[in-house]
PDB file of the backbone (N, CA, C, O) and the ligand in Angstrom, with CONECT records:
HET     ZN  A 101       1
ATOM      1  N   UNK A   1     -38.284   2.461   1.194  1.00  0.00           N
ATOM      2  CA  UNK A   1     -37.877   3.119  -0.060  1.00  0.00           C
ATOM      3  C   UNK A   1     -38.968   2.887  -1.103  1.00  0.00           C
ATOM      4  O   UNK A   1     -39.530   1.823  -1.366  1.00  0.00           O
ATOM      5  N   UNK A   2     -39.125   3.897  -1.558  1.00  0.00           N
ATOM      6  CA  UNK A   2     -40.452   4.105  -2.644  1.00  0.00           C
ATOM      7  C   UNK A   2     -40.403   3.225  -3.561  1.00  0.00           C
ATOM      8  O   UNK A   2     -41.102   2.220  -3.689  1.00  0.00           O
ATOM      9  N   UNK A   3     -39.260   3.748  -4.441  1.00  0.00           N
ATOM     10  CA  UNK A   3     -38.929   4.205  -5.622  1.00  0.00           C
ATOM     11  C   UNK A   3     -37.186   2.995  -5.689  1.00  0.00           C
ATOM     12  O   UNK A   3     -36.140   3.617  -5.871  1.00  0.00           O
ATOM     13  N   UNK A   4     -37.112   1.851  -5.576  1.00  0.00           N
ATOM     14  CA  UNK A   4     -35.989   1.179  -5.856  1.00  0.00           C
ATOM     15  C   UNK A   4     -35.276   1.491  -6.892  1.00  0.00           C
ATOM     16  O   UNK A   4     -34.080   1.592  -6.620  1.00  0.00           O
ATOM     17  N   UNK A   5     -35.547   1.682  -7.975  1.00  0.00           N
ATOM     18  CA  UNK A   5     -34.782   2.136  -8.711  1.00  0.00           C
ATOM     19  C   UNK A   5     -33.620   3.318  -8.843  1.00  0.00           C
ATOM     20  O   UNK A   5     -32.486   3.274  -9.322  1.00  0.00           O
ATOM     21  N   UNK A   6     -34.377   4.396  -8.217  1.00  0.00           N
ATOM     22  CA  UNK A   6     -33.235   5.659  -8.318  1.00  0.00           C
ATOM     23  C   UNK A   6     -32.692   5.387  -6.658  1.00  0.00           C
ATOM     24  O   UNK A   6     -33.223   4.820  -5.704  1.00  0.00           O
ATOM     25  N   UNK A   7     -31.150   6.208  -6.871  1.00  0.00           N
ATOM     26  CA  UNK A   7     -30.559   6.422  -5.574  1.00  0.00           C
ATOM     27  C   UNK A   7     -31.122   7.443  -4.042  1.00  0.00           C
ATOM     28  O   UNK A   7     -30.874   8.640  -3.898  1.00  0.00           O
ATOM     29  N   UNK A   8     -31.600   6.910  -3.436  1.00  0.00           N
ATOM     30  CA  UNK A   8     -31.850   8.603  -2.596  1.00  0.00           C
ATOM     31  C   UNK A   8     -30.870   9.422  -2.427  1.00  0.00           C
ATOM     32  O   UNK A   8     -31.162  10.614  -2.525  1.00  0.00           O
ATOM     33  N   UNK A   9     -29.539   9.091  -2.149  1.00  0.00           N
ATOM     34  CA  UNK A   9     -28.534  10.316  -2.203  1.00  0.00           C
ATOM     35  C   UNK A   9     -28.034  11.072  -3.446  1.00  0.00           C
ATOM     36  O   UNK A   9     -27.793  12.273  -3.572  1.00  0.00           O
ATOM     37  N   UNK A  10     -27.927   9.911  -4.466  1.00  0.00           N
ATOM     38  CA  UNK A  10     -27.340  10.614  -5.477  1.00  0.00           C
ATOM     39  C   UNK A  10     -28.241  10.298  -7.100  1.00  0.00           C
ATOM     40  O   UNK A  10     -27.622  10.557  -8.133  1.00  0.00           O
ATOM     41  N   UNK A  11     -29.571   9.786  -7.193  1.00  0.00           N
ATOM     42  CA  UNK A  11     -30.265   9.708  -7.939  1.00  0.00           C
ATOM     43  C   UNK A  11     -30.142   8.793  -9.181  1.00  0.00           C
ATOM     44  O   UNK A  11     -30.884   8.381 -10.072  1.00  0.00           O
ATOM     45  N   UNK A  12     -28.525   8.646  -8.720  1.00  0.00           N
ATOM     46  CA  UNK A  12     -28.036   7.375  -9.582  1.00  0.00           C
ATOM     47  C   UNK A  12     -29.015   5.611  -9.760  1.00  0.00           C
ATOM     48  O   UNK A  12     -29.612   5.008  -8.868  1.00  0.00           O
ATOM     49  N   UNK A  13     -28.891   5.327 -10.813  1.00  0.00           N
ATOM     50  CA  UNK A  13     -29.815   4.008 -10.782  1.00  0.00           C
ATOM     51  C   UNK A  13     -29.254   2.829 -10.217  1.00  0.00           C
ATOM     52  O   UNK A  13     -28.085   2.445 -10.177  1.00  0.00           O
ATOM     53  N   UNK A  14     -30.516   2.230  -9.704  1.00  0.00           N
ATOM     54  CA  UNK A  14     -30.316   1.416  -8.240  1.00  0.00           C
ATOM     55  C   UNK A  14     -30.455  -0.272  -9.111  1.00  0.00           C
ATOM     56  O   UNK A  14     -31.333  -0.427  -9.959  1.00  0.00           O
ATOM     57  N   UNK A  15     -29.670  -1.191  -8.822  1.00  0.00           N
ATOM     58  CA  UNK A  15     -29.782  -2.496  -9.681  1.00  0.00           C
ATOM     59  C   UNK A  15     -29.451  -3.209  -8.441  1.00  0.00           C
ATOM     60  O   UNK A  15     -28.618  -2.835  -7.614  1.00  0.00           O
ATOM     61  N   UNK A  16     -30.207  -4.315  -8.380  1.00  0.00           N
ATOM     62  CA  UNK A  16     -30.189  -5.921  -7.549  1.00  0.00           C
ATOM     63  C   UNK A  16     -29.085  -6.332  -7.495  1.00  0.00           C
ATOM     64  O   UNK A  16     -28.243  -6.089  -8.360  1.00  0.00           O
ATOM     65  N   UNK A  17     -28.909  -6.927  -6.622  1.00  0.00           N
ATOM     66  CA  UNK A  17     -27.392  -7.702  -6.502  1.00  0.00           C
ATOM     67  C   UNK A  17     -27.334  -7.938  -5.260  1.00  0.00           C
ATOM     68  O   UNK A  17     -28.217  -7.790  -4.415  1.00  0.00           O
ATOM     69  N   UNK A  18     -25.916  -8.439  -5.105  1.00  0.00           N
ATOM     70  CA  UNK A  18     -25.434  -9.464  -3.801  1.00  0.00           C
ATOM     71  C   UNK A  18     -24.583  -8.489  -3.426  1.00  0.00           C
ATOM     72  O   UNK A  18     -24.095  -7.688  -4.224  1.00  0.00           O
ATOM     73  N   UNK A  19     -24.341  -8.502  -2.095  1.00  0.00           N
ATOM     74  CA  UNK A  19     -22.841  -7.939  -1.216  1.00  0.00           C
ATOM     75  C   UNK A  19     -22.597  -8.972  -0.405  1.00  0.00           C
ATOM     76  O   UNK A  19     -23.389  -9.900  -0.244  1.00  0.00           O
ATOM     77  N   UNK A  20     -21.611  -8.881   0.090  1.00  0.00           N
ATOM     78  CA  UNK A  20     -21.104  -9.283   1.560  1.00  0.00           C
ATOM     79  C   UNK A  20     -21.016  -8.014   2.439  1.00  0.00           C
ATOM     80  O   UNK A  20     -20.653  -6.898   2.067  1.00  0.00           O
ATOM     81  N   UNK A  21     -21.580  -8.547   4.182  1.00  0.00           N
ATOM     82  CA  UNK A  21     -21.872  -7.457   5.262  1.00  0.00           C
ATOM     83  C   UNK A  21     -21.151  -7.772   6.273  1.00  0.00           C
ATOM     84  O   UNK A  21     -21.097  -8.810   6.932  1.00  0.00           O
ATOM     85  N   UNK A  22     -20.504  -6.626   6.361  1.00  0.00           N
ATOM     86  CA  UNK A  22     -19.923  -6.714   7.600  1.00  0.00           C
ATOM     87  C   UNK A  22     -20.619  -6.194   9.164  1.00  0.00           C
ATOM     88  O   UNK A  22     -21.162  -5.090   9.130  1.00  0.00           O
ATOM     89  N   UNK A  23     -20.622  -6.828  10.316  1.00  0.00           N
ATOM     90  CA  UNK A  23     -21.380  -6.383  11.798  1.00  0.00           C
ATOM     91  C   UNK A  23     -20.865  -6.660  12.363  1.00  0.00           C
ATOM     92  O   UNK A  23     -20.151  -7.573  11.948  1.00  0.00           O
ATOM     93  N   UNK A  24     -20.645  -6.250  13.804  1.00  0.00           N
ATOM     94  CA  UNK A  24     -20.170  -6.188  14.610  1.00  0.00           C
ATOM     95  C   UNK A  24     -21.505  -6.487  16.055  1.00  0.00           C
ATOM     96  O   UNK A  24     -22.571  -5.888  16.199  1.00  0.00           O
ATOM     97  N   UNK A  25     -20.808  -7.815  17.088  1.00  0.00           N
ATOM     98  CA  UNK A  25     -22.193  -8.026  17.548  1.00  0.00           C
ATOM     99  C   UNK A  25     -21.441  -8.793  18.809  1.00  0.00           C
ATOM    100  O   UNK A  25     -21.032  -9.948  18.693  1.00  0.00           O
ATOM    101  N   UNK A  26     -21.282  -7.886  20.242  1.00  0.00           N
ATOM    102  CA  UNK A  26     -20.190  -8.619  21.028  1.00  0.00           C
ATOM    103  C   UNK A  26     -18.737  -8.620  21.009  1.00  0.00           C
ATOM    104  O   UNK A  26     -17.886  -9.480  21.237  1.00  0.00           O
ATOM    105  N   UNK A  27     -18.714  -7.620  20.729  1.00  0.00           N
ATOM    106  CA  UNK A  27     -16.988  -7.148  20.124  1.00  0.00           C
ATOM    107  C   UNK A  27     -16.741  -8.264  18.905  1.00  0.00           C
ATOM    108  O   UNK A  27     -15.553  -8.323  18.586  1.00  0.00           O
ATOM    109  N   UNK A  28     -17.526  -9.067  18.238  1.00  0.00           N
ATOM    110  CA  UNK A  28     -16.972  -9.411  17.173  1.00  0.00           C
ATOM    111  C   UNK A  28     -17.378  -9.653  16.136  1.00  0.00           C
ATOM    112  O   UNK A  28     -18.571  -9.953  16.099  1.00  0.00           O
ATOM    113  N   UNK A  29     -16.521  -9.640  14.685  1.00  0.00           N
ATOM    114  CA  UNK A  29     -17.227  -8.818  13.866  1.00  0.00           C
ATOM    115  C   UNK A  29     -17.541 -10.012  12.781  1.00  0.00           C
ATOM    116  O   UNK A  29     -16.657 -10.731  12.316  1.00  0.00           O
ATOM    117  N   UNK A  30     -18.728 -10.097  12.497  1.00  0.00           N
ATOM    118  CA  UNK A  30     -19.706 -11.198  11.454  1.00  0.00           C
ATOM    119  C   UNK A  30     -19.482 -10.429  10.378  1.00  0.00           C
ATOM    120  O   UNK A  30     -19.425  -9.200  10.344  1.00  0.00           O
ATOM    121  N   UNK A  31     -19.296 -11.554   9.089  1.00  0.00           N
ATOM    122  CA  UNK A  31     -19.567 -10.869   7.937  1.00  0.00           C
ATOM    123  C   UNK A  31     -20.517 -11.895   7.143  1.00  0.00           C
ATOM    124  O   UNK A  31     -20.141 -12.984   6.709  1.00  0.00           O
ATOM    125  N   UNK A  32     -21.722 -11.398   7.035  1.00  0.00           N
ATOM    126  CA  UNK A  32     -22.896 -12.399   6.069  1.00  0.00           C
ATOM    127  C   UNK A  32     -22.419 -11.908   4.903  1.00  0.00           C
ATOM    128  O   UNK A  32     -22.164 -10.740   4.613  1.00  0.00           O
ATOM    129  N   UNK A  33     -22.285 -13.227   4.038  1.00  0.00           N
ATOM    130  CA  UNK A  33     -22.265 -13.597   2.189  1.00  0.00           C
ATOM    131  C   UNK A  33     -23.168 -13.206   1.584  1.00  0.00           C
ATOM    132  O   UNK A  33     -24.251 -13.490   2.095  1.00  0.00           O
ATOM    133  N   UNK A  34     -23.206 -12.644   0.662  1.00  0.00           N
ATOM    134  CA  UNK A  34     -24.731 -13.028  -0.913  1.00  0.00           C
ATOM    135  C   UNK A  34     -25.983 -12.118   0.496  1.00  0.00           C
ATOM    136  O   UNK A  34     -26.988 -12.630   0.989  1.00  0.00           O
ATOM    137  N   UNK A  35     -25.637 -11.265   0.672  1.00  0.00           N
ATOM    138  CA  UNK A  35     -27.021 -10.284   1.121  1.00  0.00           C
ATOM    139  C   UNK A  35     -27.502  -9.774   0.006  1.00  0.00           C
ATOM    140  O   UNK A  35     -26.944  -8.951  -0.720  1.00  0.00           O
ATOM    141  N   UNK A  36     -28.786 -10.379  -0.165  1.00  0.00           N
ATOM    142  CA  UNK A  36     -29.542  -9.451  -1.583  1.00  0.00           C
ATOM    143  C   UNK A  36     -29.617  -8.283  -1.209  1.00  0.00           C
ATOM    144  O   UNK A  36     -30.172  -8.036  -0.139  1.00  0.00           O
ATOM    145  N   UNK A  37     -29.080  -7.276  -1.990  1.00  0.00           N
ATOM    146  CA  UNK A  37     -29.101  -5.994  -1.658  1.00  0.00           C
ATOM    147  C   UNK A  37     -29.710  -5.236  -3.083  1.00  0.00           C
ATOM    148  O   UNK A  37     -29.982  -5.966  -4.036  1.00  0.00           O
ATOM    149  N   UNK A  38     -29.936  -3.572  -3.210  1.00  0.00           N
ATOM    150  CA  UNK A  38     -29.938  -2.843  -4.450  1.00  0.00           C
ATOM    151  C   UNK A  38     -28.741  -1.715  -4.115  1.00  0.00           C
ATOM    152  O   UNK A  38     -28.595  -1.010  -3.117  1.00  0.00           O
ATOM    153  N   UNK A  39     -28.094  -1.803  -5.107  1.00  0.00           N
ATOM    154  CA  UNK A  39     -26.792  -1.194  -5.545  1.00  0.00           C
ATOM    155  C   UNK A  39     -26.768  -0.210  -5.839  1.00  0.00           C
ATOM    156  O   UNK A  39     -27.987  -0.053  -5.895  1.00  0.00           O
ATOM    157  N   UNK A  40     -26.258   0.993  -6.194  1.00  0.00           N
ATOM    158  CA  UNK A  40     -26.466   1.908  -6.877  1.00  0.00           C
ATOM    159  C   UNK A  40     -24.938   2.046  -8.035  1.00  0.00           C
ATOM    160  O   UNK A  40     -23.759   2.293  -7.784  1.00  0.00           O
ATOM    161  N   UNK A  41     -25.554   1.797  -9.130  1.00  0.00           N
ATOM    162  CA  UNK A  41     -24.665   1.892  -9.992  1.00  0.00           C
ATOM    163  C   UNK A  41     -23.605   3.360  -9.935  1.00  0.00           C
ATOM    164  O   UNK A  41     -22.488   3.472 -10.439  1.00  0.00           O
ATOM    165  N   UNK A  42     -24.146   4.075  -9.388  1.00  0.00           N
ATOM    166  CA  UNK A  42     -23.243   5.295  -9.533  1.00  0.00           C
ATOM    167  C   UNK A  42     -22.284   5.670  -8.215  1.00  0.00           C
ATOM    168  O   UNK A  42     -21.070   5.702  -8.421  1.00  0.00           O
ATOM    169  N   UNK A  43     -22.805   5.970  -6.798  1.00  0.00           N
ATOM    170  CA  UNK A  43     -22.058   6.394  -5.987  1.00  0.00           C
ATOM    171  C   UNK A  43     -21.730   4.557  -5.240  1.00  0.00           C
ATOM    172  O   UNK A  43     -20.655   4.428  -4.654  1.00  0.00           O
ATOM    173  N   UNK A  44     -22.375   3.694  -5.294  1.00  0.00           N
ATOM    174  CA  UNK A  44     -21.766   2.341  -4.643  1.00  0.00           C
ATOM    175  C   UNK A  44     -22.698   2.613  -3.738  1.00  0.00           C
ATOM    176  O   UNK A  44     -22.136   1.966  -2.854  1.00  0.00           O
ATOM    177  N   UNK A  45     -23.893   3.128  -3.070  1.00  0.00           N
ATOM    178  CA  UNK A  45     -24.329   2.987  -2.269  1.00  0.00           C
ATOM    179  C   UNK A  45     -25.294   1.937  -2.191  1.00  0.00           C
ATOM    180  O   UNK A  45     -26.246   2.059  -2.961  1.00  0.00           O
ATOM    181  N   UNK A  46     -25.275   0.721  -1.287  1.00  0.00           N
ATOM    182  CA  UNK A  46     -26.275  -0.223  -0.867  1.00  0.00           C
ATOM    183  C   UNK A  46     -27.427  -0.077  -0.498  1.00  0.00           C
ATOM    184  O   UNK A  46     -27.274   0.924   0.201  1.00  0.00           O
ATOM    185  N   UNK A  47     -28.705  -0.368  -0.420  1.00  0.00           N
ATOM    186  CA  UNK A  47     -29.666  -0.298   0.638  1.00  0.00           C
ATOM    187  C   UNK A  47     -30.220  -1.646   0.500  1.00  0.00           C
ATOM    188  O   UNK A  47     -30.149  -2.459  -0.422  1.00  0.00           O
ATOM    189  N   UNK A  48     -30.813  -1.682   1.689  1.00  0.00           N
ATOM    190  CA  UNK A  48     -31.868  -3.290   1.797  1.00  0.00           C
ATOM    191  C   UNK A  48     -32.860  -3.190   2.457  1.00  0.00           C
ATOM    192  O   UNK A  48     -33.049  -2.384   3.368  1.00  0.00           O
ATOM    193  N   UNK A  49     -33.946  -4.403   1.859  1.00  0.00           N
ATOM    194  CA  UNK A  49     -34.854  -4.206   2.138  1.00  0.00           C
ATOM    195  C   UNK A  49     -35.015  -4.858   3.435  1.00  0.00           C
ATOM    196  O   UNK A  49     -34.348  -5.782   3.899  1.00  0.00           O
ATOM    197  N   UNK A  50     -36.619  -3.846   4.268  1.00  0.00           N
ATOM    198  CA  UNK A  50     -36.493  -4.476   5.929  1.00  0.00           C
ATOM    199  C   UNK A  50     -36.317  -5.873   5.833  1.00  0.00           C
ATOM    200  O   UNK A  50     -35.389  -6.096   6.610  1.00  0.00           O
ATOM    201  N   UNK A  51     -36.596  -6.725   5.432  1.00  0.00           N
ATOM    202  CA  UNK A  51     -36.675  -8.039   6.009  1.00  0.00           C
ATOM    203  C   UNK A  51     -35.188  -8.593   5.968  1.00  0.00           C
ATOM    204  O   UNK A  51     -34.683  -9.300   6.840  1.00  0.00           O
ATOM    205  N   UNK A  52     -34.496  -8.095   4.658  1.00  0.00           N
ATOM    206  CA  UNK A  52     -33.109  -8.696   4.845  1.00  0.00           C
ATOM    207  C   UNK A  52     -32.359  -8.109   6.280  1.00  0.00           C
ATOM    208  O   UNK A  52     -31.733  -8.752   7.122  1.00  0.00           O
ATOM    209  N   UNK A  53     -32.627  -6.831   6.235  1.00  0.00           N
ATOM    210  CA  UNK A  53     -32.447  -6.137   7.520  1.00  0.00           C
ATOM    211  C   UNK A  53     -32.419  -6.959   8.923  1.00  0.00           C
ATOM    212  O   UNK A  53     -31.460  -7.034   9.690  1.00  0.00           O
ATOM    213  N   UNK A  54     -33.616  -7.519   9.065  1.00  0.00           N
ATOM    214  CA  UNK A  54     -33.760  -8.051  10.060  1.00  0.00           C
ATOM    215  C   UNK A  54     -33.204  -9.465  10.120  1.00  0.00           C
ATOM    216  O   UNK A  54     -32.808  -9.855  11.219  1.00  0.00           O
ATOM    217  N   UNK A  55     -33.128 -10.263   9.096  1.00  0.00           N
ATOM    218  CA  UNK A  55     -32.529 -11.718   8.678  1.00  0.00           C
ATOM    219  C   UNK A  55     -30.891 -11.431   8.796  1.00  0.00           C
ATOM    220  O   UNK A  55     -30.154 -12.284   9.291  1.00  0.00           O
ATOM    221  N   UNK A  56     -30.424 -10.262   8.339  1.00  0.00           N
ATOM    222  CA  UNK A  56     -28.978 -10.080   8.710  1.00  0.00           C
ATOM    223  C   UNK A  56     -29.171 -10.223  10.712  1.00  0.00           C
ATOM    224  O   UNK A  56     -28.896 -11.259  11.317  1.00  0.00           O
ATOM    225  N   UNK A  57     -29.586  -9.180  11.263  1.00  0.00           N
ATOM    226  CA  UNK A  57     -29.842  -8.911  12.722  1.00  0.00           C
ATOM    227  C   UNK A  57     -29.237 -10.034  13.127  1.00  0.00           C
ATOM    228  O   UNK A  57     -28.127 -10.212  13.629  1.00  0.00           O
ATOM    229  N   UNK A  58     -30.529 -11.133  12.707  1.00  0.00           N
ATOM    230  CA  UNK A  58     -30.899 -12.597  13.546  1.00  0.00           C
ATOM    231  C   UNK A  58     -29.484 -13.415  13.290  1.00  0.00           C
ATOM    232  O   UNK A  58     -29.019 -14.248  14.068  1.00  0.00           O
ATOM    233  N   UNK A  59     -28.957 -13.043  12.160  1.00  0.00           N
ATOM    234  CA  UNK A  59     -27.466 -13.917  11.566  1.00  0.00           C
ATOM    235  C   UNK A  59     -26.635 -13.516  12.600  1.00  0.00           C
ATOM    236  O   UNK A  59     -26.105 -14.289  13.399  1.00  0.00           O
ATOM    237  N   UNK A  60     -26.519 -12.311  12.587  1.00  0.00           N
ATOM    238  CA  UNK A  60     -25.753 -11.654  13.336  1.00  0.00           C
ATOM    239  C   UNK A  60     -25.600 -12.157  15.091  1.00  0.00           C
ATOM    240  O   UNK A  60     -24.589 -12.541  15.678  1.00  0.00           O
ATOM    241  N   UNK A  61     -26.796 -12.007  15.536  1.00  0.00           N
ATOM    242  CA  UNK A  61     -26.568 -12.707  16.773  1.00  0.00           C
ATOM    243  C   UNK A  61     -26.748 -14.150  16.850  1.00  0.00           C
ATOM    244  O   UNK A  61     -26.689 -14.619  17.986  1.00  0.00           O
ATOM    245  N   UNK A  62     -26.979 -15.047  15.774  1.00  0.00           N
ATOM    246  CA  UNK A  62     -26.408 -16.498  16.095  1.00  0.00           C
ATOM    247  C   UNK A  62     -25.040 -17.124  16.232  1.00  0.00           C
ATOM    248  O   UNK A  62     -24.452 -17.906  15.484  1.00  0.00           O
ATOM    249  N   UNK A  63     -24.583 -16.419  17.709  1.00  0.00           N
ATOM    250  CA  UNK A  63     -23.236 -16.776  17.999  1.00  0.00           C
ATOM    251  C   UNK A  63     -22.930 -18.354  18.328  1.00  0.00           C
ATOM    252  O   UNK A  63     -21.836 -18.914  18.390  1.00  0.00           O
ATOM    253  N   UNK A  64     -24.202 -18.874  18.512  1.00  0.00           N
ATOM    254  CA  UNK A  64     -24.241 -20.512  18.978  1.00  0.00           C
ATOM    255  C   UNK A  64     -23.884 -21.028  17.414  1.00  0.00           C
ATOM    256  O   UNK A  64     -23.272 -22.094  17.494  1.00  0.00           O
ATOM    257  N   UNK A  65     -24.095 -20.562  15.868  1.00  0.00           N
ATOM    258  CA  UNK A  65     -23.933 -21.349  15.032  1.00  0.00           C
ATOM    259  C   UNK A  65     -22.640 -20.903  14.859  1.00  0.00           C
ATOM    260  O   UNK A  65     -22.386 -19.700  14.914  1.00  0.00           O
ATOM    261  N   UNK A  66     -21.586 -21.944  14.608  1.00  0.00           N
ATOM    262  CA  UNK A  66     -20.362 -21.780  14.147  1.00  0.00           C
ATOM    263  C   UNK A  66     -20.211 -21.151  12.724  1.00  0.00           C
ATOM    264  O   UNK A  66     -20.658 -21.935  11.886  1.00  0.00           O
ATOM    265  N   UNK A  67     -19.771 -20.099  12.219  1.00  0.00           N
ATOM    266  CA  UNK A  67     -19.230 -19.583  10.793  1.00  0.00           C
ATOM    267  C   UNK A  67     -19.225 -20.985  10.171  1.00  0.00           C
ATOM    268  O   UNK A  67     -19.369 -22.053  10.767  1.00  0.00           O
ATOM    269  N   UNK A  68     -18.986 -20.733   8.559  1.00  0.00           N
ATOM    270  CA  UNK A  68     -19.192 -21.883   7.712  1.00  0.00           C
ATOM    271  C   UNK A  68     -17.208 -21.655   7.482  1.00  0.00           C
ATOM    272  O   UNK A  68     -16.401 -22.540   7.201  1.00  0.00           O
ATOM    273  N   UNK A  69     -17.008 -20.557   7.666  1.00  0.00           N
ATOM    274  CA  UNK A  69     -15.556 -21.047   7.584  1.00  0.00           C
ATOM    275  C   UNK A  69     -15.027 -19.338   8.232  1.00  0.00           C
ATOM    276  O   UNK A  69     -15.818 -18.395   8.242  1.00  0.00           O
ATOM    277  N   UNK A  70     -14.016 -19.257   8.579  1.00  0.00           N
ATOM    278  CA  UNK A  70     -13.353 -18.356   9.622  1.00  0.00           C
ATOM    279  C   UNK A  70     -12.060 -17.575   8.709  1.00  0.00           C
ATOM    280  O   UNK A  70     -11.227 -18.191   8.044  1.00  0.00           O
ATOM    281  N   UNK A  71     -12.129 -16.032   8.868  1.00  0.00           N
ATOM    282  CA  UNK A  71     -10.722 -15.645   8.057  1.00  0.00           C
ATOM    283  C   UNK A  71     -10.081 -14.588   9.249  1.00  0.00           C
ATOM    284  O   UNK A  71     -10.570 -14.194  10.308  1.00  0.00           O
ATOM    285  N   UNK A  72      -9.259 -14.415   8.839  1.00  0.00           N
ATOM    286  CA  UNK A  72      -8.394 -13.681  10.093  1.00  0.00           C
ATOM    287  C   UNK A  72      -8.390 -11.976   9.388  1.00  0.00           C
ATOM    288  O   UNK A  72      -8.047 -11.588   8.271  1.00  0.00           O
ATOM    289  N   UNK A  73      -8.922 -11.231  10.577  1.00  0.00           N
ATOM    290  CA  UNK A  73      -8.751  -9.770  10.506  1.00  0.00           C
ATOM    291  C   UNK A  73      -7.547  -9.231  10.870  1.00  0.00           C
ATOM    292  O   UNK A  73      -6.923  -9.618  11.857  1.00  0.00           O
ATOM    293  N   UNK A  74      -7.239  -8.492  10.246  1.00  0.00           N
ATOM    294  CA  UNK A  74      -5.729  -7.440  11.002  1.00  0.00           C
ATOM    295  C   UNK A  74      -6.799  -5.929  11.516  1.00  0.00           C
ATOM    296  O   UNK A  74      -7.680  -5.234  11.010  1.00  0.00           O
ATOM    297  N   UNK A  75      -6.065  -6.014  12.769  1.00  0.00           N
ATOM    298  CA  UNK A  75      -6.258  -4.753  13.408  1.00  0.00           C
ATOM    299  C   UNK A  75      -5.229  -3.727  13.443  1.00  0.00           C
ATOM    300  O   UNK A  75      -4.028  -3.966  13.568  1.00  0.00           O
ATOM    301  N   UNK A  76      -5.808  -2.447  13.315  1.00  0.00           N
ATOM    302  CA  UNK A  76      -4.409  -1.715  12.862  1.00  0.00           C
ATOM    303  C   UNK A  76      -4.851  -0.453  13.603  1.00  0.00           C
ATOM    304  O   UNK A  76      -5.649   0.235  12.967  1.00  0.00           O
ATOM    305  N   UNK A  77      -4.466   0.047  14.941  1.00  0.00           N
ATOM    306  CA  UNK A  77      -5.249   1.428  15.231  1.00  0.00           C
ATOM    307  C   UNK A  77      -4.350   2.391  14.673  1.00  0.00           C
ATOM    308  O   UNK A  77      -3.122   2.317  14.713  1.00  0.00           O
ATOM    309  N   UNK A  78      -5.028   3.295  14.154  1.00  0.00           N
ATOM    310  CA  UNK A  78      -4.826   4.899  13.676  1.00  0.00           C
ATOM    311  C   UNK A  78      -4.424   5.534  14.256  1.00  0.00           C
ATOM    312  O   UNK A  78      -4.867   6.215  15.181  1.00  0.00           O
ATOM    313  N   UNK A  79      -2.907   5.369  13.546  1.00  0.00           N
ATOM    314  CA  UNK A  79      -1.510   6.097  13.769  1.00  0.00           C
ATOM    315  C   UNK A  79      -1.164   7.348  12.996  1.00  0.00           C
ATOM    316  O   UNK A  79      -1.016   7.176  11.786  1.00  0.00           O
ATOM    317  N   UNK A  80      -1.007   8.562  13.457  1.00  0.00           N
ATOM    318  CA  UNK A  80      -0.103   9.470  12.579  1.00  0.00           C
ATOM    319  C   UNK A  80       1.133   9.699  12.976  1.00  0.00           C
ATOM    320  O   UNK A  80       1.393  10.131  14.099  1.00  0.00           O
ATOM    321  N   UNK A  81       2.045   9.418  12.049  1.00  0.00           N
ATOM    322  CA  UNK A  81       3.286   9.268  12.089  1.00  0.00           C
ATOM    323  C   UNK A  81       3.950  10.336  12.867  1.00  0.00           C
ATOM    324  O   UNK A  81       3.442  11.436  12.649  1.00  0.00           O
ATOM    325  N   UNK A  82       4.658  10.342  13.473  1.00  0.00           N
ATOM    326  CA  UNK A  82       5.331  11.352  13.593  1.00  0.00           C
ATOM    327  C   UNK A  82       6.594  12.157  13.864  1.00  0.00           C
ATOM    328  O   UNK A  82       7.599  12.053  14.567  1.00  0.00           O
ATOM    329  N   UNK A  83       5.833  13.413  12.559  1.00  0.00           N
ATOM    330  CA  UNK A  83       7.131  13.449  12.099  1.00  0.00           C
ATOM    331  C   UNK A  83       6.950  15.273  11.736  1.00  0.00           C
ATOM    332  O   UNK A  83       7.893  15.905  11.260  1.00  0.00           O
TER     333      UNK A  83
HETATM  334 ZN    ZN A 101     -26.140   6.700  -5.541  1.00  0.00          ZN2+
END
């Protein structure tokens, strides 16, 4: 990305900040804390730069390090009622 500041989809302005990420790696799903990311103040869209990119990857497949702490997902498959 060129130009950090503006959005590529929606041209909206792009500001620094943290997320939490969710991946999926082995049927199960990692979520890394505090990913420096750039934001886009307008549509919510994230992007990051390659290296976090790849530092997420490597998080992602360190299944040998135990989580710093564990929360429970609900799975819910997509039901239409019927009626
Ligand atoms: Zn945007």
């Amino acid at each position: 990305m060129a130009d950090k500041s503006k959005c590529p989809s929606c041209g909206g302005e792009v500001t620094p900040g943290k997320v939490d990420v969710e991946r999926r790696w082995q049927g199960r799903l990692v979520i890394i804390e505090g990913v420096p990311a750039h934001i886009c103040r307008q549509c919510g869209e994230t992007y990051f730069d390659g290296e976090v990119v790849m530092e997420m990857e490597r998080l992602k497949k360190a299944v040998s390090v135990p989580g710093e702490r564990y929360i429970q997902v609900p799975v819910r498959p997509f039901k239409v009622a019927s009626q």
